[in-house]
C-alpha positions in Angstrom: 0.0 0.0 0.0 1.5 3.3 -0.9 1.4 5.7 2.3 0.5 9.3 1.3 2.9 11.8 1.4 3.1 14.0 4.3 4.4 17.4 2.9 1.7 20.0 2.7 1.2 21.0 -0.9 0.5 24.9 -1.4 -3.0 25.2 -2.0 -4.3 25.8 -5.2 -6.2 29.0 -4.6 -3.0 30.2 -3.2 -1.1 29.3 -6.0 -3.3 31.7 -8.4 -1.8 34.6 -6.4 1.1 34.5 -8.9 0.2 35.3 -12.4 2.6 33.4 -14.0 1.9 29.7 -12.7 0.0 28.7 -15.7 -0.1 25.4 -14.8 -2.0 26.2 -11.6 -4.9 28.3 -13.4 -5.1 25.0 -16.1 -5.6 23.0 -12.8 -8.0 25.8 -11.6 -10.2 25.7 -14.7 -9.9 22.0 -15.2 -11.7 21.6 -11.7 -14.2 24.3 -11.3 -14.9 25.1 -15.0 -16.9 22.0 -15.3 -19.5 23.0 -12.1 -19.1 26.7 -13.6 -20.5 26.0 -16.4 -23.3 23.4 -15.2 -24.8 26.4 -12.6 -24.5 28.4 -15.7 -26.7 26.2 -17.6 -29.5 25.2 -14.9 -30.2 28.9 -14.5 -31.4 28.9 -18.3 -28.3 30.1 -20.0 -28.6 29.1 -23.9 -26.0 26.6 -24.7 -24.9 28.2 -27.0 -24.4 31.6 -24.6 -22.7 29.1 -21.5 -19.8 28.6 -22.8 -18.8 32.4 -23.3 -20.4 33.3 -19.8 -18.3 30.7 -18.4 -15.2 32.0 -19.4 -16.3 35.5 -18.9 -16.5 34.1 -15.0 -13.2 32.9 -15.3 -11.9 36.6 -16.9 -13.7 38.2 -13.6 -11.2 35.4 -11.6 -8.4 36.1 -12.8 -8.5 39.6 -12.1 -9.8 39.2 -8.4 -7.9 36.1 -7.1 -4.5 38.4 -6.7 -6.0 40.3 -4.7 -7.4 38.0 -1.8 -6.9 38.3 1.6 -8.0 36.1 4.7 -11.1 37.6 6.3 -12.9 35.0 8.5 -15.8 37.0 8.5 -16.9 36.9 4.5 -17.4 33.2 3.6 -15.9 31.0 1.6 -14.4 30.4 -1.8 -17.0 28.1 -2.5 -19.6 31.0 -1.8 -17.9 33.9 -3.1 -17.7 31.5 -6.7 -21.1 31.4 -6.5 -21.6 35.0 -5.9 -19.6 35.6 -9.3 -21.5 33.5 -11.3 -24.9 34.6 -10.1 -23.6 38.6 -10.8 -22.7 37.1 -14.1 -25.8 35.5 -14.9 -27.9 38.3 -14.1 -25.6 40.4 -16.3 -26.3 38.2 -19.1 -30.1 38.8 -18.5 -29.9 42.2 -18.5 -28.1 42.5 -21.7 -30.3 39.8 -23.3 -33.0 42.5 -22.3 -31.8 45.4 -23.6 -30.4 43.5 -26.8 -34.2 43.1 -27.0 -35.6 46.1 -26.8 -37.7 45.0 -23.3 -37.9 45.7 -19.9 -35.9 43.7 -17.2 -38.2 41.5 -14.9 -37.1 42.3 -11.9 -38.7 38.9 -10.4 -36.7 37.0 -12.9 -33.3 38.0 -12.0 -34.2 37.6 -8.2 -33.0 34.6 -7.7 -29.6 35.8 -9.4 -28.8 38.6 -6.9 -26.0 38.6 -4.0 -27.4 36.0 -1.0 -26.3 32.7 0.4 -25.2 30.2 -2.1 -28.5 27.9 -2.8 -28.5 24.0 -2.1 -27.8 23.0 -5.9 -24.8 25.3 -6.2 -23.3 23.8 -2.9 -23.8 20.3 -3.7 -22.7 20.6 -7.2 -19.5 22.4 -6.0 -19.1 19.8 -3.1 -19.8 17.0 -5.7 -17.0 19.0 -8.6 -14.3 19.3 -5.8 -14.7 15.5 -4.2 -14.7 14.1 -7.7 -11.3 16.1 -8.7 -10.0 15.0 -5.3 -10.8 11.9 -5.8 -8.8 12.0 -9.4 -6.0 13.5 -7.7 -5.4 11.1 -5.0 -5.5 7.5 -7.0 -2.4 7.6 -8.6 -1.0 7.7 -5.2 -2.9 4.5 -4.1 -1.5 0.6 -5.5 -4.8 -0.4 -8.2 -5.9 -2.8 -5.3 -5.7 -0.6 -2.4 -7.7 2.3 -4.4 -10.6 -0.1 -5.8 -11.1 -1.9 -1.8 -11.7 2.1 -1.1 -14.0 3.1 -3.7 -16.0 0.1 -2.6 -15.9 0.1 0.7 -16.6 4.4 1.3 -17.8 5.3 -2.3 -19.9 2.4 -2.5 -20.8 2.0 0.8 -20.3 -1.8 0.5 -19.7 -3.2 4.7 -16.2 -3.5 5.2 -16.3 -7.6 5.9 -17.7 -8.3 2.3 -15.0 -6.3 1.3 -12.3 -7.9 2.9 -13.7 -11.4 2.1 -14.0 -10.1 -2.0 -10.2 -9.2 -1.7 -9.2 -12.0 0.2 -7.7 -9.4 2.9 -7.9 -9.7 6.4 -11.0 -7.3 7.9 -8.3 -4.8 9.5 -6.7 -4.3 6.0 -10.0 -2.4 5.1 -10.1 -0.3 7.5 -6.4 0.5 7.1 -7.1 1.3 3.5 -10.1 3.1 4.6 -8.2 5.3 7.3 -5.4 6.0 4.8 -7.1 6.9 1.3 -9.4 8.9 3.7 -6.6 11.3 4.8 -5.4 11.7 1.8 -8.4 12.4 -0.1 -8.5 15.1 2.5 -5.6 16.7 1.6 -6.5 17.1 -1.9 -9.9 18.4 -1.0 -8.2 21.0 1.2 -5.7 21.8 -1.4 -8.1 22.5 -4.1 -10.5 24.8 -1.7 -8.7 25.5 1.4 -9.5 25.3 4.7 -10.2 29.5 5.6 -12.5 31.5 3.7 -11.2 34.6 1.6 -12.7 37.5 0.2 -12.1 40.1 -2.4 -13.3 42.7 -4.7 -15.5 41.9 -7.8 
């Protein structure tokens, strides 16, 4: 079984603080354009629009994430995303509405305005972040020890059947369990961090 590392990676977020590591804002889009782009669609987005919007979040991004600080008080990452792509949604609206020669609905862009994150946008974002964790952390797992995981936490399978279906001893599991666990924990922290930030949009 391969034991995860324990050096501290820099976080991601931190990371995109420097301009020029490219390969941390590929990582950065690789991860959260995907749930970008879904909220952009379930709040009615044309496809054909979502794609542009999306990167226009990503534009907004890249000038704002230089310029975080560490302000307990604010919220999260995960919240503050949220709050950009909402602002850019209802931008979109309101050009769409002017392109159009009509008046803005003020009850349809409601649910678009500055407010907690709603349920969808958290779970999608919670779902977006475990499954890139999850991508992260197998390669550093042996192909046995990753699968008796996946079946035993992701699947929910009872950690006996387990043992018995790999022909390991019950402990094994729970070693295997214990360990991916951790690490999957890691990544998770590394792509989001464990503090909230804030900055200007």
């Amino acid at each position: 079984m391969s034991a995860p590392p324990t050096n501290t990676r820099p976080s991601l977020l931190l990371r995109l603080t420097d301009s020029a590591d490219r390969a941390a804002w590929d990582e950065f889009v690789g991860v959260y354009g995907p749930v970008v782009f879904a909220d952009v669609t379930r709040r009615r987005v044309p496809s054909s629009d979502a794609e542009d919007l999306t990167q226009q979040v990503f534009v907004r991004l890249v000038r704002a994430l230089p310029t975080f600080r560490y302000k307990p008080a604010t919220g999260r990452f995960r919240d503050w995303l949220g709050t950009i792509v909402r602002r850019e949604v209802a931008r979109y609206w309101r050009s769409a509405s002017r392109r159009h020669d009509r008046a803005t609905d003020p009850d349809a862009l409601e649910e678009f305005t500055d407010g907690p994150a709603d349920p969808e946008w958290v779970d999608a974002f919670q779902a977006g972040v475990l499954a890139a964790a999850m991508e992260r952390c197998r390669p550093r797992f042996e192909l046995t020890t990753w699968q008796a995981f996946v079946k035993v936490w992701a699947e929910n399978r009872p950690p006996a059947e387990v043992a018995a279906e790999f022909g390991r001893p019950l402990e094994w599991v729970y070693v295997v369990k214990s360990r991916a666990l951790k690490a999957l924990a890691e990544e998770v922290a590394a792509l989001t961090d464990l503090f909230p930030f804030t900055a200007d949009d």
